[in-house]
C-alpha positions as CSV (number, residue, x, y, z in Angstrom):
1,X,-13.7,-11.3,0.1
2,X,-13.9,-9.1,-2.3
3,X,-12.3,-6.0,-3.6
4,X,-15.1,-3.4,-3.0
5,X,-13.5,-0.1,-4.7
6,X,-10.0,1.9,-4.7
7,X,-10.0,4.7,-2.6
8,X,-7.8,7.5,-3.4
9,X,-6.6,7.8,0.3
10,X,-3.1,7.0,1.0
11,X,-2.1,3.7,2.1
12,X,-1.8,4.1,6.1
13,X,1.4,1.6,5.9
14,X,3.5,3.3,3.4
15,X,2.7,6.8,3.8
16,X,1.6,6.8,0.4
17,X,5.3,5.8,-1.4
18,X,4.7,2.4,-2.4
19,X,7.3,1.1,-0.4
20,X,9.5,1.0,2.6
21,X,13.1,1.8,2.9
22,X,15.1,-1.0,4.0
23,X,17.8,-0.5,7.0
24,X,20.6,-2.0,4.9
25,X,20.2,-0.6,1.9
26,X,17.2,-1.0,-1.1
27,X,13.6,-0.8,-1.0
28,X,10.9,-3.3,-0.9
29,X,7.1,-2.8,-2.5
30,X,4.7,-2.4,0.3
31,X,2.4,-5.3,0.4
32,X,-0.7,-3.6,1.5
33,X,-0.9,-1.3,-1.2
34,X,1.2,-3.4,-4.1
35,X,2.9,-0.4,-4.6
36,X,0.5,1.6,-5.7
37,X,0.3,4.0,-3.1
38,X,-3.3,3.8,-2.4
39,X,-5.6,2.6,0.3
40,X,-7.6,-0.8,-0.9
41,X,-11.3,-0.9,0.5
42,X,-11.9,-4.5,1.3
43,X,-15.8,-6.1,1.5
44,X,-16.2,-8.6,3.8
């Protein structure tokens, strides 16, 4: 697979933050996006 193109749509996961806020404290980098916030396209 490759990586097709980055859309600029938010990353359904996240809500477009980068990363989710933990229960007990701290955040942790979304690994859908990578943190960046944004929806990845994948080819198959």
């Amino acid at each position: 697979m490759k990586i097709k193109s980055i859309e600029a749509k938010t990353c359904e996961y996240c809500s477009g933050t980068g990363y989710f806020q933990l229960l007990l404290g701290g955040s942790e980098t979304c690994a859908c996006c990578e943190g960046s916030g944004k929806k990845k396209e994948l080819e198959d």
